[in-house]
N, C-alpha and C positions, 0 to 999 in steps of 0.2 A: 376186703378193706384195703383202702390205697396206702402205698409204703409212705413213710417219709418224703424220702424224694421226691415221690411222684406230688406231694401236695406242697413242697416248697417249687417245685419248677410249673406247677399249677399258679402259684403266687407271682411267681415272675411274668409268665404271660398275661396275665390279668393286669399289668403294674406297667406292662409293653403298650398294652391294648391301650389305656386308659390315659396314658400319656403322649401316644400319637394321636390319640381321638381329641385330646387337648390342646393339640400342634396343628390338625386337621381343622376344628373350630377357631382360632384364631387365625389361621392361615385368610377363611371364608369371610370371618370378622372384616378383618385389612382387605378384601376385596370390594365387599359391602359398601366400608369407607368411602375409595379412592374411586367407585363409580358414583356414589355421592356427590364428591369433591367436584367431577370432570360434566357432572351435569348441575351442579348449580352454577360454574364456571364459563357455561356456555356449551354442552353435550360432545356428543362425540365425535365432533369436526374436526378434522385435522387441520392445523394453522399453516398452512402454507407462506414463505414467503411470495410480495406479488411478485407478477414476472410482467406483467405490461404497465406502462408509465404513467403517474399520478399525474396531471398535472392541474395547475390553481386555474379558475373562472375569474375573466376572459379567455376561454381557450376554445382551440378547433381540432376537431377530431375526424380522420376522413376513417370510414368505417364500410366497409363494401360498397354497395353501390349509394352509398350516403355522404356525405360531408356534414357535420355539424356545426354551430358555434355557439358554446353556452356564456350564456351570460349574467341570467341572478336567479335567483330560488328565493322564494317567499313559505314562509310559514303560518298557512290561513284556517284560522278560526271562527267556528261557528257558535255563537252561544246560545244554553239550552233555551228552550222557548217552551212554550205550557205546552206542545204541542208535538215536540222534538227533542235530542236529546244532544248535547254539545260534540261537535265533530270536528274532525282536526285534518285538514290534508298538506300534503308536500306537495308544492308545483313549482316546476323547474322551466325557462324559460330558457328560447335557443333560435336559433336558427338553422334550416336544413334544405339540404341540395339534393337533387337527381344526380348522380352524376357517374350513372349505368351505362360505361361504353359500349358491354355486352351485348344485350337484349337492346335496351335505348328505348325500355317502355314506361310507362305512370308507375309508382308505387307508393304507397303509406308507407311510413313508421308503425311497425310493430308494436302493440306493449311489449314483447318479446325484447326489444331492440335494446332496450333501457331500463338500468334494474338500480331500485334503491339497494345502497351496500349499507345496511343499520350497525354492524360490525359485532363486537360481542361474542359471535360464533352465530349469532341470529342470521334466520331464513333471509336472499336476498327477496325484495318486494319487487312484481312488474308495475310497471307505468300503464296507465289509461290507455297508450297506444299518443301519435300525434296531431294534437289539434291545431290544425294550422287553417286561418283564413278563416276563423269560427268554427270550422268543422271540425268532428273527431273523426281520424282515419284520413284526412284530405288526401287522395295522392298529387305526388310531385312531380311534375312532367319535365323528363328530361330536357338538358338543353336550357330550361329558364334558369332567372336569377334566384336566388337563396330563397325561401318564405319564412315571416316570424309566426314561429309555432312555442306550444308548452306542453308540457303533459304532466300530468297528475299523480301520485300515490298516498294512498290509502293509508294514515298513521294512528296512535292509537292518539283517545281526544289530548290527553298530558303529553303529547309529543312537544319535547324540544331538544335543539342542538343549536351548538354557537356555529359549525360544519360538516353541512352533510354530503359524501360521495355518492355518485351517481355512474355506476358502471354502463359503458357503451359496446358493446357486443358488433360483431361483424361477419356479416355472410362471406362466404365463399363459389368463386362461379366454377363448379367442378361437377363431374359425373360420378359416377357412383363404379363399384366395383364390377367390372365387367367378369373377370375370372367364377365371380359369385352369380353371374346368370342374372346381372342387374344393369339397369341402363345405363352408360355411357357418355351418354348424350347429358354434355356440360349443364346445370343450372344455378341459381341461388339457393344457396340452403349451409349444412354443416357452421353456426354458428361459433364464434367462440370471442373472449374478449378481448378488447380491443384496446383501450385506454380505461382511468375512471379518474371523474374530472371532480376537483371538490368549489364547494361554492359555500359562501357566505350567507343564510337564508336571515330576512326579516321578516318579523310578524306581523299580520296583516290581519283586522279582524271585519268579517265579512257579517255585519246586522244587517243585511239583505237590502241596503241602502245603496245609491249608485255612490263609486265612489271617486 
């Protein structure tokens, strides 16, 4: 038979137990929460202040072997049809330059090149890539004068904004780590941002009529 003692200090740990188990569950409580909180807030993005310069449309951005100049964004709408379902895109109008002393070869705009910034903490969107002269991907031959091009992105159909940013990205003409048993030998590649310009988009509604 257990003494006294023994079943009061039996009491006390049970009384330990049950009160850190009560400290432990509210602890996980308040975790629960505050991952709640950070993803209806926009997830687990870390907000960075930016570090490359905003600037308003009219503006020119030179970006590796590119030069830009934007100029308006439209917000075009498709309405549904018996047949389809209503769609909504961003296109962003610009002008763009070859202007690769490097190499001094043809090249497209990337969709890479050009990313909707939706902000929120939301995924950036790439662009169609650039349509210039009718075509998508046209390349730009060094040496000539600017072309008017646009390029497109993807929104959902209730997309709107009074202004929307459009981050510019930029190659870099460099080799790779030679210590790492890698080539050297300078190219374009290693992207990172460049500028991100904001424009004023109008709505534009596209019933498949010329307009």
């Amino acid at each position: 038979m257990e003494s006294l003692d023994e079943v009061i200090d039996a009491m006390i740990a049970d009384r330990v137990i049950h009160r850190h188990r009560r400290i432990w569950l509210l602890l996980i409580a308040l975790i629960v929460a505050a991952a709640l909180v950070v993803l209806a807030t926009g997830g687990w993005k870390e907000k960075k202040g930016r570090t490359v310069p905003t600037l308003e449309a009219p503006a020119t951005v030179t970006a590796g072997r590119f030069e830009f100049n934007f100029t308006k964004a439209e917000i075009v709408r498709k309405p549904k049809t018996d047949y389809s379902a209503a769609e909504t895109t961003l296109r962003v109008y610009f002008t763009a330059k070859n202007i690769d002393t490097e190499e001094q070869k043809s090249e497209s705009v990337s969709g890479g090149l050009l990313k909707f910034v939706p902000g929120g903490g939301k995924d950036l969107i790439d662009s169609n890539g650039g349509d210039c002269q009718g075509g998508l991907n046209w390349e730009l031959v060094y040496g000539l004068p600017p072309e008017e091009c646009s390029t497109k992105f993807d929104v959902d159909p209730d997309f709107a904004a009074d202004v929307v940013e459009i981050g510019v990205l930029q190659e870099h003409y460099e080799g790779d780590n030679g210590s790492l048993g890698l080539n050297e030998k300078p190219y374009w590649h290693n992207e990172d941002a460049a500028a991100v310009v904001r424009l004023k988009p109008t709505v534009v509604v596209d019933d498949g009529k010329n307009r």
